[in-house]
Backbone bond lengths (Angstrom), bond angles and torsions (degrees), N, CA, C in turn:
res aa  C-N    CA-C-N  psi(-1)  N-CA   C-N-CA  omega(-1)  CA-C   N-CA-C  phi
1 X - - - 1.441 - - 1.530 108.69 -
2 X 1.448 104.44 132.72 1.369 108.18 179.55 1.581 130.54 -56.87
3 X 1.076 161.90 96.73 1.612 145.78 -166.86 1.177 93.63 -66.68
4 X 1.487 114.55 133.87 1.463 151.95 -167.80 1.912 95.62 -93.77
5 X 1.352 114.39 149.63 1.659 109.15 -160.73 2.337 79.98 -109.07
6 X 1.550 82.08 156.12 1.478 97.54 -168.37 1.753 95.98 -74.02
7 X 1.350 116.19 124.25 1.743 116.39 179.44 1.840 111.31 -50.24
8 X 1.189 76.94 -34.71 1.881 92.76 -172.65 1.407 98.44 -70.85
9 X 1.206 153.20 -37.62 1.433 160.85 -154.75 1.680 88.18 -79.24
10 X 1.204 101.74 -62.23 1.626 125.89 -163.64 1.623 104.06 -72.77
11 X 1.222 133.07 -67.62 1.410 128.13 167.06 1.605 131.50 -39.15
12 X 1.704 102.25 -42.86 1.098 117.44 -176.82 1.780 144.96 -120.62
13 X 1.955 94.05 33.47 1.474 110.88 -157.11 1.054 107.21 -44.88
14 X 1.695 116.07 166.50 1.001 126.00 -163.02 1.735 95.22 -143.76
15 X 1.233 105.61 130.11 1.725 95.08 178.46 1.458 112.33 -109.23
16 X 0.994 116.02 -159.14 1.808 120.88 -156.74 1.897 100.21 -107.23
17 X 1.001 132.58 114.27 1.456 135.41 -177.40 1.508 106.89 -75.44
18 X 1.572 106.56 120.03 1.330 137.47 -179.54 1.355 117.39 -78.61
19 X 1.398 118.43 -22.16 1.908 110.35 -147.84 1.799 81.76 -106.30
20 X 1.371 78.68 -159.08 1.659 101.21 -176.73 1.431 113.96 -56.24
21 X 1.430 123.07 113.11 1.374 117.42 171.44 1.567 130.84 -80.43
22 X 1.245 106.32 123.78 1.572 122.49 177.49 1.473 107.46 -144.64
23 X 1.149 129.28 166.16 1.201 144.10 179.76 1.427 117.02 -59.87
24 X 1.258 106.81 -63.15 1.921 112.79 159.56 1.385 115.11 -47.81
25 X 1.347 116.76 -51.71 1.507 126.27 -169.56 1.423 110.30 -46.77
26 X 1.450 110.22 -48.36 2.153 123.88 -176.88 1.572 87.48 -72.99
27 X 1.282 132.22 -67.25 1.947 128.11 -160.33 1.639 91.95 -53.08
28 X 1.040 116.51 -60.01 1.664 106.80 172.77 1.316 143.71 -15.69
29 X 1.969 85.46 -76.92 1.511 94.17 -167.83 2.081 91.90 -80.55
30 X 1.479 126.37 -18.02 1.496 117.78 152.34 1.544 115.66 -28.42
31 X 1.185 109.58 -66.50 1.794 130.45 -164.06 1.739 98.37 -56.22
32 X 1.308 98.71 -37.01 1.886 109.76 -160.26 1.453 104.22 -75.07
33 X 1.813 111.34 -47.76 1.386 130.71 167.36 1.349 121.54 -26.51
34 X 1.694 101.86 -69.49 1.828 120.23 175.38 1.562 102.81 -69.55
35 X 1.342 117.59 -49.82 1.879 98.66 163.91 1.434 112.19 -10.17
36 X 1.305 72.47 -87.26 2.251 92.69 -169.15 1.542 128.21 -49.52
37 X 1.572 94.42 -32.75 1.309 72.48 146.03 1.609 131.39 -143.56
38 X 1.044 104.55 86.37 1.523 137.34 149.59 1.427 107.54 -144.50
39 X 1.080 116.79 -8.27 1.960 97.72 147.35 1.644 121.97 -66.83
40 X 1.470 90.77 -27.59 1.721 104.10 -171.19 1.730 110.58 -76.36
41 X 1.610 101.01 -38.01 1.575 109.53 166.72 1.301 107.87 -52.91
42 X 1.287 126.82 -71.88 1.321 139.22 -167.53 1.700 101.88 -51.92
43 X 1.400 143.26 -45.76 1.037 140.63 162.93 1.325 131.26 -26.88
44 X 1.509 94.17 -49.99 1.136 130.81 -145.60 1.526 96.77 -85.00
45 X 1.627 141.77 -72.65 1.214 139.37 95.72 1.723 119.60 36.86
46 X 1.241 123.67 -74.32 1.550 119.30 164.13 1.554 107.09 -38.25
47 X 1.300 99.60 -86.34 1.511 130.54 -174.43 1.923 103.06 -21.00
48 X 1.213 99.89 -61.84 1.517 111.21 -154.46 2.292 87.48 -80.36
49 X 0.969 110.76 3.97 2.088 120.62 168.87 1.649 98.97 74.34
50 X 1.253 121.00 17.75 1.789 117.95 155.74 0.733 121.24 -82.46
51 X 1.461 144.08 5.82 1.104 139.93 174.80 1.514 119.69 -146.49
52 X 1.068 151.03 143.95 1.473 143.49 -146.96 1.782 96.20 -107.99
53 X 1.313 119.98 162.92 1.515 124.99 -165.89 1.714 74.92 -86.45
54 X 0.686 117.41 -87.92 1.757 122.97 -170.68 1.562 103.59 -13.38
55 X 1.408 108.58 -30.47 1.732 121.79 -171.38 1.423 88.42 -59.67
56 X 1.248 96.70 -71.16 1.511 129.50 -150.96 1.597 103.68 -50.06
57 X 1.030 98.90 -75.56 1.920 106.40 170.55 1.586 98.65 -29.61
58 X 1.374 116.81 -54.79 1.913 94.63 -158.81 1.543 111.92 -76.36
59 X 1.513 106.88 -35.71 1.051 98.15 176.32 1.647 130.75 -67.46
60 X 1.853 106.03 -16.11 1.846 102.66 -177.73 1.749 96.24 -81.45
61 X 1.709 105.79 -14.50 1.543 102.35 -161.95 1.554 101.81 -86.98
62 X 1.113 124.65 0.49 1.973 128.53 162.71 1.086 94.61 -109.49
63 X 1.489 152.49 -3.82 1.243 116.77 142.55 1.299 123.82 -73.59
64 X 1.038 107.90 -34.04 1.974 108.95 -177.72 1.409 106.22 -63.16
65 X 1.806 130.47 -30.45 0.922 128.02 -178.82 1.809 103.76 -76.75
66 X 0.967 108.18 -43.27 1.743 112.95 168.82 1.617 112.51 -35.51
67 X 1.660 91.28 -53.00 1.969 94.80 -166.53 1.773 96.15 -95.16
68 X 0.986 112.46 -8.26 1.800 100.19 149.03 1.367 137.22 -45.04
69 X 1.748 85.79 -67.85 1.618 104.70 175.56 1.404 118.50 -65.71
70 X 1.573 102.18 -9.88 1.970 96.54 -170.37 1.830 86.63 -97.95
71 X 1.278 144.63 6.82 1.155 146.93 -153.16 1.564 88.48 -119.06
72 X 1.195 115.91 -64.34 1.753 118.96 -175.46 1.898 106.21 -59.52
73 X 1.523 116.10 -49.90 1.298 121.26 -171.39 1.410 105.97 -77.90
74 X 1.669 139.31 13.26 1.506 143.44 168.31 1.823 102.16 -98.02
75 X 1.668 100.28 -27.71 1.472 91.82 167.51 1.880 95.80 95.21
76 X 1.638 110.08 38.48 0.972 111.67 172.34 1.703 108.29 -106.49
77 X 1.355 118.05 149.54 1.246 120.90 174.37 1.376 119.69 -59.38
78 X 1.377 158.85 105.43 1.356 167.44 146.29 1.135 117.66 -39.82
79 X 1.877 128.10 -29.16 1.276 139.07 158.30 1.713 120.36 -54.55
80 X 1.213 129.03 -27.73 1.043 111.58 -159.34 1.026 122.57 -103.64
């Protein structure tokens, strides 16, 4: 019997972090990862008329507020 691939593996890759390693730096660029894509869902969704642009905007605009707050609460600077 064939092993069937995990949807979550497949929906929601995750790649290997390149930059400077720190503890915040990996939860980050994690947080930044699932951003993108569920911006890409949500796009994706508009585009194809299931979802309304008005949809679309609120829902990418609580994620950005999501990966804000996970950006300020890692103890990254917001000033610079």
């Amino acid at each position: 019997m064939e092993k069937q691939p995990d949807i979550n593996k497949f929906l929601y890759q995750k790649y290997d972090y390149r930059g400077k390693f720190t503890p915040e730096n990996l939860v980050f660029n994690a947080n930044l990862q699932e951003f993108a894509a569920h911006v890409s869902y949500i796009c994706d969704l508009e585009t194809l008329g299931k979802l309304s642009a008005e949809g679309a905007y609120n829902q990418i605009s609580e994620l950005w507020q999501q990966l804000e707050r996970s950006y300020v609460e890692l103890g990254f600077n917001s000033e610079k």
